[in-house]
N, C-alpha and C positions, 0 to 999 in steps of 0.2 A: 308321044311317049307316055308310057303307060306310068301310074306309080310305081309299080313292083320295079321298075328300073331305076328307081331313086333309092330304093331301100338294100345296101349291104351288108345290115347287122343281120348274122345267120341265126338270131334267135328272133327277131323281128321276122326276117323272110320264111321261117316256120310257121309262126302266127299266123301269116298271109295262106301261108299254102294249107295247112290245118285247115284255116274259116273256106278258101274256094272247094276242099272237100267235102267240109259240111254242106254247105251252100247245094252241090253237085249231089249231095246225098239226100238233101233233105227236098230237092227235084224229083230225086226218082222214086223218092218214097210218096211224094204229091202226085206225078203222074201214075202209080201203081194204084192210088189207093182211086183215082179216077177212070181209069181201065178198069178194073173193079167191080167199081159201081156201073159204070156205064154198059156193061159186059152183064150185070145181073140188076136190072132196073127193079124187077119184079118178086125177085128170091133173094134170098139169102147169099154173101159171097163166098164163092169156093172157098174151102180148106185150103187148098193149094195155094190160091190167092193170099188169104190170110198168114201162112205159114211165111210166104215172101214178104209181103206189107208188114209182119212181126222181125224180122229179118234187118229189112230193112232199118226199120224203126229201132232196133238195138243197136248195130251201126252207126246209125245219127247219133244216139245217144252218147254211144262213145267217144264219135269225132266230139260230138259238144261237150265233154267233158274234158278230153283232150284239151279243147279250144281254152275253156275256162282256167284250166292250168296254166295252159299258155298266156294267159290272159294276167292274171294276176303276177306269173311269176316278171309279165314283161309291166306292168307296173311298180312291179318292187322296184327293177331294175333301173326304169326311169324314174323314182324317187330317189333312188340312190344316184344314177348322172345329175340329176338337178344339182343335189346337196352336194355330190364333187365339185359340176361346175359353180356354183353358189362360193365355195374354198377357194376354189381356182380363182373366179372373178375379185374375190376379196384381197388374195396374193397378188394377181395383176395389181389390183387397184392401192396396196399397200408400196409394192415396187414402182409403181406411176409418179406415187407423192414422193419415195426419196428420190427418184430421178429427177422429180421438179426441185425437191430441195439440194440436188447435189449441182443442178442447174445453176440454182440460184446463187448458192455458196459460188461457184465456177465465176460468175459474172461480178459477185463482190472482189472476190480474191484479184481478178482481170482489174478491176477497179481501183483498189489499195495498191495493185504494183506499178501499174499507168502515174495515178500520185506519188509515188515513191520515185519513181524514175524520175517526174518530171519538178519534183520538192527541190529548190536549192539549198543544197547539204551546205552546214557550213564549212565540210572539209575542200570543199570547191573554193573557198574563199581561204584558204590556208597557203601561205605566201614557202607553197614547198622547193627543194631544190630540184629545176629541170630533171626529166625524165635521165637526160644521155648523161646529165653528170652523176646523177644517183647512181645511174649501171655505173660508170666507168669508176664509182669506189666500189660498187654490191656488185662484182659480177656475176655472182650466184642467184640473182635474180633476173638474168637475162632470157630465162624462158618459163615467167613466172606470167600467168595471165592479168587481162587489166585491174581485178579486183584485187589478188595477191601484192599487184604491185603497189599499188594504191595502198595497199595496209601497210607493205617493205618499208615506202616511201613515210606514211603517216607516222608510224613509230620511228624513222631514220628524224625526223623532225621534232618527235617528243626527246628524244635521247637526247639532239642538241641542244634544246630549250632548256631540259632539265641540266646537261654538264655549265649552261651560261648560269642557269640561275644559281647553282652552287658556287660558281667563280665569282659572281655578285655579292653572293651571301658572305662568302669571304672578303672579299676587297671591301666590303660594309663592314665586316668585323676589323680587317685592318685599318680601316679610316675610323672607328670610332677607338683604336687603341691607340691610334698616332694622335687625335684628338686630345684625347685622357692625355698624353704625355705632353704634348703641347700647353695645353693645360697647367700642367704642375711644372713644367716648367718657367711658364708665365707668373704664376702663385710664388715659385720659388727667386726669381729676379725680382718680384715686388717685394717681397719678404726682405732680399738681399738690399735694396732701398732705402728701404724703411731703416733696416740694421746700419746701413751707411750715417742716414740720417742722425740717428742715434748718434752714433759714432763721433759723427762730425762735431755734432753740438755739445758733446762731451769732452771733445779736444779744444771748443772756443777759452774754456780756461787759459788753458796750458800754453796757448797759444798766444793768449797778451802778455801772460804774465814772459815768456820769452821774447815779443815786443818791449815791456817796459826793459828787461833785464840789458836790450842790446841798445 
């Protein structure tokens, strides 16, 4: 297989066929000018001869200039594919590195959710109320998926914790007012005591002296 069968850019396979013209011209202007000579060893070469070998030789001149046109314009060409592909390569090679970092992101993220799954949450260790008795007060969350329910359920367990703590915070408030009045009641039967006391040792007068009287 020939080169020219490797080459499909039609300004490249111009080139090619340009230079085998030249090539095929600049033959027969080699073999004319050796007919020529060989044909007049001894004289001077016919005019006729001359007028073809000049002929010729303008022809060549033109494919080789042809050629050189061809030539340069197909170097442009390939300094300009290079510096495309030279962009191109640098695009691949910029799209390479974020596919490696969108990789790598991929396999941390894979990573932190593997931990996250297998982390014991402390809402696993939350002493909540069975799944069937939660539905059978929430019916409305009987087609609520497992994370939905699990929040139904965590907030149906903060609600009650918070309505106990407020009945606590009360019944504290009522044990320290029953307290207080226990209290002053206590204060006020010592009071009453003491007043007795009083009392008493204020009536020992009174009291002999209706002694001596009886």
């Amino acid at each position: 297989m020939t080169i020219d069968a490797h080459i499909t850019d039609p300004s490249l396979a111009s080139v090619i066929e340009t230079s085998r013209a030249a090539r095929e011209q600049a033959q027969t202007l080699v073999d004319l000018i050796a007919q020529a000579t060989a044909a007049n060893t001894t004289g001077p070469i016919p005019a006729d001869a001359l007028t073809e070998i000049s002929k010729q030789q303008k022809l060549l001149n033109t494919n080789l200039a042809h050629l050189r046109g061809l030539h340069r314009a197909a170097h442009f060409r390939a300094r300009e594919t290079k510096s495309q592909t030279a962009e191109a390569r640098h695009e691949v090679d910029v799209l390479h590195l974020q596919l490696q970092n969108l990789y790598y992101e991929q396999r941390h993220l894979e990573g932190e959710i593997a931990a996250c799954e297998g982390f014991d949450h402390t809402y696993q260790l939350l002493p909540l109320v069975p799944v069937e008795d939660f539905l059978a007060q929430h019916p409305e969350h009987a087609d609520a998926d497992e994370n939905e329910l699990m929040v139904a359920r965590i907030g149906h367990e903060r609600a009650e914790r918070e309505a106990l703590e407020q009945q606590r915070l009360e019944l504290q408030k009522r044990k320290q007012k029953l307290i207080a009045e226990n209290k002053k009641r206590r204060d006020d039967l010592a009071n009453l005591d003491k007043d007795l006391e009083k009392f008493i040792d204020a009536a020992k007068p009174i009291q002999q002296m209706f002694e001596k009287v009886v």
